[in-house]
C-alpha positions in Angstrom: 4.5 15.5 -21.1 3.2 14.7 -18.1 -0.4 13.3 -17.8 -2.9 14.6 -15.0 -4.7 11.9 -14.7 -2.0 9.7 -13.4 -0.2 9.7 -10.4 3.2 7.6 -9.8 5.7 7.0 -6.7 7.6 5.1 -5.3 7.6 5.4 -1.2 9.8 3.4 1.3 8.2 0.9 3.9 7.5 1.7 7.6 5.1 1.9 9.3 3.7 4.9 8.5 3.9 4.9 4.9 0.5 3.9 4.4 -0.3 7.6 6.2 2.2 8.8 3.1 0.3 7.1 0.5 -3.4 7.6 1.3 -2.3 11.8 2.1 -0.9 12.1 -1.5 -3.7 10.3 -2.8 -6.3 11.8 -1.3 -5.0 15.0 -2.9 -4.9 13.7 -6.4 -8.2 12.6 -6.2 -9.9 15.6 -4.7 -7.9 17.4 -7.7 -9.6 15.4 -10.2 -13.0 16.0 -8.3 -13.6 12.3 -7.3 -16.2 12.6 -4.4 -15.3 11.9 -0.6 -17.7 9.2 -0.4 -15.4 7.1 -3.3 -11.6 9.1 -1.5 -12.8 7.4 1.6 -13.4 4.3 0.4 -10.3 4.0 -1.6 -8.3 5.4 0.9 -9.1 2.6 3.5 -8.2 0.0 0.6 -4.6 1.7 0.0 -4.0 2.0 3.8 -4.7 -1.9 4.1 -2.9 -3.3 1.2 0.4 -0.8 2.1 0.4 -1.7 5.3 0.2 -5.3 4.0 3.1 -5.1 2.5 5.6 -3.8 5.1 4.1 -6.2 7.5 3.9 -9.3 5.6 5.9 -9.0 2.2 8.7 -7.0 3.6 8.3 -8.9 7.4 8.4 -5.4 9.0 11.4 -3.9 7.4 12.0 -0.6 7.0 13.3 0.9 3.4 12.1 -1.3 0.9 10.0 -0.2 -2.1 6.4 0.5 -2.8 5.1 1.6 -5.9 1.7 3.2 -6.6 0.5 3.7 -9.9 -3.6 5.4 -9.8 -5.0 5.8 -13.0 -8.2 8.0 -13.7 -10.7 7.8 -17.0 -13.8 9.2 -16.8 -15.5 6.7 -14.8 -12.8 4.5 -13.1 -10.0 4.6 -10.9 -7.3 2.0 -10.8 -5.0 1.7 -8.0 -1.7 -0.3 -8.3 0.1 -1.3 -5.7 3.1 -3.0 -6.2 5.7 -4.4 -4.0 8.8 -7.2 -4.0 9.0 -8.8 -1.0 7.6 -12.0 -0.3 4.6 -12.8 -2.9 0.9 -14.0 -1.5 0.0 -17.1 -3.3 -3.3 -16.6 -5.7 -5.2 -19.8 -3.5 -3.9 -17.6 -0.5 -5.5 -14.1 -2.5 -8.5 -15.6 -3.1 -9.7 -17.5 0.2 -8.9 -13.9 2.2 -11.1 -12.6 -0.5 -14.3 -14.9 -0.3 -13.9 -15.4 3.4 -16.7 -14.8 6.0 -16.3 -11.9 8.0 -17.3 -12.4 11.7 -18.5 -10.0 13.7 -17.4 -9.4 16.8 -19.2 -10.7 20.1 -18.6 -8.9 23.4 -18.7 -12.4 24.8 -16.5 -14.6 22.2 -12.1 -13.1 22.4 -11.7 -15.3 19.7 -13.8 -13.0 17.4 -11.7 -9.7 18.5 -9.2 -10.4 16.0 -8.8 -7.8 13.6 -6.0 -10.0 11.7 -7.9 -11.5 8.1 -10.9 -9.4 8.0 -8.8 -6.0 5.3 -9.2 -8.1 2.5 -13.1 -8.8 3.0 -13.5 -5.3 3.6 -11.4 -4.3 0.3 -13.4 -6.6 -1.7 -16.5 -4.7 -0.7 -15.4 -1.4 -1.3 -14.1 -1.7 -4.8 -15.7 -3.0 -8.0 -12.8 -5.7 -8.7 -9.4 -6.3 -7.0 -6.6 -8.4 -8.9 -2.9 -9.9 -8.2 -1.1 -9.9 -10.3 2.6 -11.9 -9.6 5.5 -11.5 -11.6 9.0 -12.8 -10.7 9.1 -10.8 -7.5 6.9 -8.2 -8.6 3.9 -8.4 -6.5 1.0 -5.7 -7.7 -2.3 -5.3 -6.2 -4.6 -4.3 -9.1 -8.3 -2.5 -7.3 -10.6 -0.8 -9.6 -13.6 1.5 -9.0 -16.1 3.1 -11.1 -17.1 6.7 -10.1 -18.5 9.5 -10.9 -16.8 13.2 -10.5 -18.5 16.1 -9.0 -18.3 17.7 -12.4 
């Protein structure tokens, strides 16, 4: 039996997988009549972790796997995002979590960089985000309350 308020796949890296993901979720979503406002904000939190992971734990390799596990109750979403490439250290997690974002200044390059600022951003649009590591399982855990449309 299948159950319709889970989706699961497995994708391949590249670089446009993240397009892949976010597409296919955005559908399951808007067919379990999650509202745009909370699509949106989960969708730019999928995008950044995928991406993530073909640039940093696959080192831009093409191929590789990337599973995503949502889960829907009646009031939260759960996204995991799991890959096995190279792992990010918890201390590593948790200082791109609780670090400052700077905004930019017309007059300051150095504060152009877009590099470091996805997971400030993903911290802010969901109610709790997790790592979980496990051998070379690497799962990114993000979890938002919501209510439907219904």
């Amino acid at each position: 039996m299948v159950d319709s308020n889970v989706f699961t796949r497995t994708y391949e890296s590249s670089l446009i997988t993240s397009r892949s993901v976010a597409n296919d979720l955005k559908a399951f979503w808007s067919q379990q009549a999650v509202k745009n406002s909370v699509i949106d904000e989960l969708e730019l939190c999928v995008v950044e972790l995928v991406n993530n992971a073909f640039e940093h734990a696959y080192k831009k390799r093409d191929g590789e796997v990337i599973e995503i596990v949502c889960t829907l109750t009646d009031s939260t979403i759960t996204v995991d995002i799991t890959n096995f490439g190279e792992g990010m250290s918890q201390d590593d997690f948790a200082s791109a979590l609780e670090a400052d974002f700077i905004e930019p200044d017309a007059d300051d390059p150095n504060t152009w960089v877009t590099s470091g600022r996805g997971f400030i951003i993903l911290a802010a649009l969901v109610d709790k985000v997790e790592l979980t590591l496990d051998d070379n399982r690497n799962t990114f855990h993000l979890i938002k309350s919501y209510d439907s449309l219904a």
